[in-house]
C-alpha positions as CSV (number, residue, x, y, z in Angstrom):
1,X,155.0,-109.2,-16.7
2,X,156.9,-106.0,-17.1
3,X,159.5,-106.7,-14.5
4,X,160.1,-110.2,-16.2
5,X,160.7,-108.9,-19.6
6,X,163.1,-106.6,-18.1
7,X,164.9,-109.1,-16.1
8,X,165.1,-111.6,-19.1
9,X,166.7,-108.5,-21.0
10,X,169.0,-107.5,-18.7
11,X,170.5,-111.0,-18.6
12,X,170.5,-111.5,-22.2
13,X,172.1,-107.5,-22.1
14,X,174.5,-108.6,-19.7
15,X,175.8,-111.9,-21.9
16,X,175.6,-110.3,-25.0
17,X,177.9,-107.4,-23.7
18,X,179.9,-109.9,-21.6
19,X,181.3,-112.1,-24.2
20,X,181.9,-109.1,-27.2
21,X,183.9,-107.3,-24.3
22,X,186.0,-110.7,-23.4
23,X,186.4,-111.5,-27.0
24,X,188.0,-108.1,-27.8
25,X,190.1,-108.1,-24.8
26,X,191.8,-111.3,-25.9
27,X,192.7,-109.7,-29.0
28,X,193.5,-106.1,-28.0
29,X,195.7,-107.0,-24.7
30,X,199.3,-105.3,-25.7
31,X,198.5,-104.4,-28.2
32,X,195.5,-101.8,-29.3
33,X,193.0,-99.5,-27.0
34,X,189.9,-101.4,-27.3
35,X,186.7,-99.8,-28.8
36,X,184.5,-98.1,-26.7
37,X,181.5,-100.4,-25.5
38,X,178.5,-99.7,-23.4
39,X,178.1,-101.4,-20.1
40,X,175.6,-103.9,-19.2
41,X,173.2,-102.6,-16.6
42,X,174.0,-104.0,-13.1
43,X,171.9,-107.4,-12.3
44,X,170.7,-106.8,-8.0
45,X,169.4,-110.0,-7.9
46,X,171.7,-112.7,-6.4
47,X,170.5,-115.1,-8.5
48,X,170.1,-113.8,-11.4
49,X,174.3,-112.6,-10.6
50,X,174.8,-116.4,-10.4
51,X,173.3,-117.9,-14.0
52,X,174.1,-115.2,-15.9
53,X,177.7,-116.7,-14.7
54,X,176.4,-119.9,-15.2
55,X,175.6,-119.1,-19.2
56,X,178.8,-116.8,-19.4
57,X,180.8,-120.0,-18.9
58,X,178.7,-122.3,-21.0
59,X,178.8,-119.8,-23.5
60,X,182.7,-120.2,-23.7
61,X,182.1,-124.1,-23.5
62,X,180.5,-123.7,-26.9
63,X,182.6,-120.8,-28.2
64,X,186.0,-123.3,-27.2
65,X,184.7,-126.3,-29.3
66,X,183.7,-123.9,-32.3
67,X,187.0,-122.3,-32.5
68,X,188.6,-125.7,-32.8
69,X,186.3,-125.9,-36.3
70,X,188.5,-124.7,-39.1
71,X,184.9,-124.3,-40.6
72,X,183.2,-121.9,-38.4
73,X,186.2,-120.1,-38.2
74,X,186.2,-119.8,-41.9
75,X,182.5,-118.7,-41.8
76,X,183.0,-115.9,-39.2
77,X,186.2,-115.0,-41.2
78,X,183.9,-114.8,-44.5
79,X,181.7,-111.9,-42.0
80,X,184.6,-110.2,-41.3
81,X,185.5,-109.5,-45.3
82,X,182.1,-107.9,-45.3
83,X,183.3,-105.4,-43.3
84,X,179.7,-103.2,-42.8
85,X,177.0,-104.1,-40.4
86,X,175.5,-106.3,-43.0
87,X,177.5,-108.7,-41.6
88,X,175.4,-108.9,-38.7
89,X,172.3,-109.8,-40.3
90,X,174.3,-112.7,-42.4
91,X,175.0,-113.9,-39.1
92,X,171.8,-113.8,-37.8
93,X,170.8,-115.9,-41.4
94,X,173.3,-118.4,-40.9
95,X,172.3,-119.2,-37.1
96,X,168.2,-118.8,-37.5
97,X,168.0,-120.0,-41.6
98,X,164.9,-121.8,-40.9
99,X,163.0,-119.4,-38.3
100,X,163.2,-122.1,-35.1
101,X,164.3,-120.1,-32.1
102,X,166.0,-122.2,-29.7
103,X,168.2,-122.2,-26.3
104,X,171.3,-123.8,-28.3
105,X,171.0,-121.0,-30.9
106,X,170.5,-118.2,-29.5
107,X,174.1,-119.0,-26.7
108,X,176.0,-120.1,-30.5
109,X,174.9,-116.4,-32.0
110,X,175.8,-114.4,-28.7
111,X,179.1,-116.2,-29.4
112,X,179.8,-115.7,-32.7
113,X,178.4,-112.3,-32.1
114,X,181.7,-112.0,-29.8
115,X,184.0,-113.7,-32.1
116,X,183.1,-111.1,-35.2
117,X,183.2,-108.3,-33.5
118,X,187.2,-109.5,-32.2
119,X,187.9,-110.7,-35.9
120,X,187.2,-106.9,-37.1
121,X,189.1,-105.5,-34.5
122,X,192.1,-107.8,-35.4
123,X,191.2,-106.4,-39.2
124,X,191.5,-102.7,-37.7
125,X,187.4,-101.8,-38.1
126,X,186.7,-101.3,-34.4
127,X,184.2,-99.1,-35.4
128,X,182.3,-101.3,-36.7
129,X,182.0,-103.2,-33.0
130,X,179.9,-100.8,-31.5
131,X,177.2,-100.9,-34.7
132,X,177.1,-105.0,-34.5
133,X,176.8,-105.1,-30.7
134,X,173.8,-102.3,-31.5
135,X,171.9,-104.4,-33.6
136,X,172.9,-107.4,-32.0
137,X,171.1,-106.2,-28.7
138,X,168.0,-104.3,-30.9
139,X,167.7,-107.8,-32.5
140,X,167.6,-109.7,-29.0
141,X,165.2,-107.1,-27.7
142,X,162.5,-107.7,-31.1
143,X,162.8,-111.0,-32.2
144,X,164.4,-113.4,-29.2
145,X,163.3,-111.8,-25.6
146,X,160.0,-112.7,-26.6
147,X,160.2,-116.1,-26.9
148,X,163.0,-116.5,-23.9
149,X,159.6,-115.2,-22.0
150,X,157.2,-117.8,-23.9
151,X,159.4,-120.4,-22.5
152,X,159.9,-119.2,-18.9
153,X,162.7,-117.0,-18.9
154,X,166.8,-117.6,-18.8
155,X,166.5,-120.5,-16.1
156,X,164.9,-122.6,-18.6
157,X,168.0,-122.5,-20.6
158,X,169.7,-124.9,-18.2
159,X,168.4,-127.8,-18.7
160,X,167.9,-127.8,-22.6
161,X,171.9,-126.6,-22.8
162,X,173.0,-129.0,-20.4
163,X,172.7,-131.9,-23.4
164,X,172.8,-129.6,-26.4
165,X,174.5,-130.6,-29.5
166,X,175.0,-128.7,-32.8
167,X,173.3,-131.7,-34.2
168,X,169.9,-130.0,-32.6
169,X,170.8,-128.2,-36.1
170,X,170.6,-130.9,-38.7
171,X,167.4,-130.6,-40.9
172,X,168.1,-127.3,-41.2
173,X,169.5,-125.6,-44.3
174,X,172.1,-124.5,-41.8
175,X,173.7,-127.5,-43.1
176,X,174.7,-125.2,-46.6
177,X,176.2,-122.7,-45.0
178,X,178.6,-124.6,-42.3
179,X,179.9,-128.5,-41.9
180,X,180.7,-127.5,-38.7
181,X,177.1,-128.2,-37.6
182,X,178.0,-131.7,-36.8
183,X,180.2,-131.1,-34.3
184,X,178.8,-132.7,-31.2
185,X,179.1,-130.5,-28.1
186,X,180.3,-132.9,-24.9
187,X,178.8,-130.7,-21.7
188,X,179.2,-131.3,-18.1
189,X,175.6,-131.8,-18.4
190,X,175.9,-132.7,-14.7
191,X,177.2,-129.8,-13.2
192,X,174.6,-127.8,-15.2
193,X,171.7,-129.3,-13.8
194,X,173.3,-129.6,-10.6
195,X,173.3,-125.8,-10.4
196,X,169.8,-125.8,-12.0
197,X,168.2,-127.7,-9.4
198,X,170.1,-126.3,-6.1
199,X,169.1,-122.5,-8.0
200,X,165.6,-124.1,-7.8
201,X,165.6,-125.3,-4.3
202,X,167.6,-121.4,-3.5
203,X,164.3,-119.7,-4.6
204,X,161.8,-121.9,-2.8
C-alpha cells in the first residue's frame, strides 16, 4: 500500500511540476530567468514514464480549450491581482466549491495551477511561484492522493478523461464563479483508451 501511495504521488508530483515549469517557460523564453523550481523525482517505471506523458498531453488538451475562454482567463487574471498565496486556496474554491473530487477536476486545477503561477511571473512576482506550487503539491498530498488511491490509482484517470466535459461541472455552484464551465471539451477519446487498453495488455 505504501509503494502505491508513493507511486500515485510521484505521478501527480511529476504533472503538477511538469506543467507550472512549461507554463513559465512559455512566458519567460527571451525574456526573464525563470524562478527557481524543484524537480520532480525521477519515475523508473516504464509505464508509469508513459501515462504520466499520456496526462501531460491531455492536460494541455484541456489547458488549450480553457485558454480560448475569455472567462477563465479572466478568472485566473482575477488570482493573479491577489498577488499572495491566498490565491491558491481561491483556486482550489473555485475548482472543488462543492467538495466532489473528480478525475476532470483535479487535471483542470493542475492546469490552472500552471497558468497562475505564469500569469505572476508575467506580473513580475516569481516569488510567489515557488509558494503556490508548495501548497499546490501539500494540497495534492492531503486532500486528493487519497482519493486517486480510493479509485485505483492514475490509470483510472484514462478512461473517465477520455469523454470528460466541463459540463461534468454543472450542478455545481461552480456555475457563480465561471461561465466558462459550459464549455464542452472534444477529446480524442479514442486514442485515450486506445493507449489505456494496450497499457493494460503491457502489464499482463
Amino acid at each position: 500500500m505504501a509503494c502505491e501511495a508513493s507511486q500515485d504521488y510521484q505521478i501527480g508530483e511529476a504533472l503538477l511540476i511538469g506543467v507550472v515549469r512549461q507554463e513559465v517557460m512559455e512566458v519567460t523564453e527571451g525574456n526573464a530567468a525563470p524562478p527557481a523550481l524543484p524537480e520532480a523525482k525521477p519515475i523508473s517505471n516504464s509505464q508509469d514514464q508513459i501515462l504520466v506523458q499520456r496526462l501531460a498531453n491531455t492536460i494541455k488538451e484541456i489547458g488549450d480549450k480553457l485558454d480560448q475562454n475569455p472567462a477563465f482567463n479572466d478568472m485566473i487574471d482575477g488570482l493573479v491581482k491577489v498577488a499572495d498565496k491566498s490565491s491558491f486556496w481561491k483556486l482550489v474554491e473555485k475548482v472543488f466549491t462543492d467538495g466532489q473530487i473528480k478525475w476532470g477536476r483535479i487535471i483542470v486545477l493542475f492546469y490552472s495551477v500552471g497558468k497562475l503561477s505564469a500569469k505572476m511571473v508575467v506580473a513580475r512576482l516569481p516569488r510567489i511561484v515557488s509558494d503556490i506550487l508548495s501548497l499546490s503539491l501539500d494540497y495534492f498530498k492531503r486532500n486528493l492522493l487519497q482519493w486517486i488511491r480510493t479509485v485505483g490509482g492514475w490509470m483510472n484517470s484514462i478512461p473517465a478523461l477520455a469523454c470528460f466535459s466541463v459540463d461534468q461541472f454543472s450542478g455545481s455552484s461552480m456555475r457563480k464563479y465561471s461561465p466558462y464551465v459550459g464549455v464542452v471539451f472534444a477529446f480524442t477519446g479514442g486514442l485515450l483508451l486506445g493507449g489505456f487498453i494496450v497499457s493494460r495488455f503491457q502489464k499482463t
